[in-house]
N, C-alpha and C positions, 0 to 999 in steps of 0.2 A: 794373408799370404797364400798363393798357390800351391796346391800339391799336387803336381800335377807328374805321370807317370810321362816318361818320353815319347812316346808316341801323342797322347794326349797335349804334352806343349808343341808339338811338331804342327800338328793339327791347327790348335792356339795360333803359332804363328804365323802360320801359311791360310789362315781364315780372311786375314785381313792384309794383304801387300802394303808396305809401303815402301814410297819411293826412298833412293840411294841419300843416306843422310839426313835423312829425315824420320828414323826410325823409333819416333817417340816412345808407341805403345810398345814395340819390339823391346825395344831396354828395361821398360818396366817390369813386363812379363817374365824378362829373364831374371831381373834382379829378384823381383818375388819368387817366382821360382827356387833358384838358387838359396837363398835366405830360410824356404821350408826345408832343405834338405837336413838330416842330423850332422848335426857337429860344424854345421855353418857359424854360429858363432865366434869360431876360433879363425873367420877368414876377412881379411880386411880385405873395403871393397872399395876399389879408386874408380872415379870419374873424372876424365878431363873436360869433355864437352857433352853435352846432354844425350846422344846420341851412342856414348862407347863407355865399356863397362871391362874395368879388369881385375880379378878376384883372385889373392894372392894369399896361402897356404903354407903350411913347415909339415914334412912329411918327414917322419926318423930324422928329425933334425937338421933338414935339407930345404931350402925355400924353393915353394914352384909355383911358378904364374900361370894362369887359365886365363885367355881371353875369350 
């Protein structure tokens, strides 16, 4: 997994463009990403198409979605 500080994933993924929908590596990077941060475990992480990633959180008992 990535641990990558934000400016360092920014970097990551603007190293390599890719085109609209087709953002294979982009999804991965973020999912890994995302997955090293603390307390990720507790966040369920939906896929509907290979391409889009939506990672969904209970804050104070409160559900909220990050795409």
């Amino acid at each position: 997994m990535m641990n990558l500080s934000p400016i360092q994933l920014r970097h990551e993924l603007h190293q390599y463009p890719e085109l609209a929908f087709q953002e294979f590596k982009t999804t991965k990077i973020i999912i890994s990403s995302v997955k090293a941060l603390p307390g990720s475990k507790e966040l369920k992480i939906r896929t509907s198409f290979p391409t889009d990633v939506l990672f969904e959180y209970i804050d104070n008992g409160a559900p909220f979605i990050l795409f």
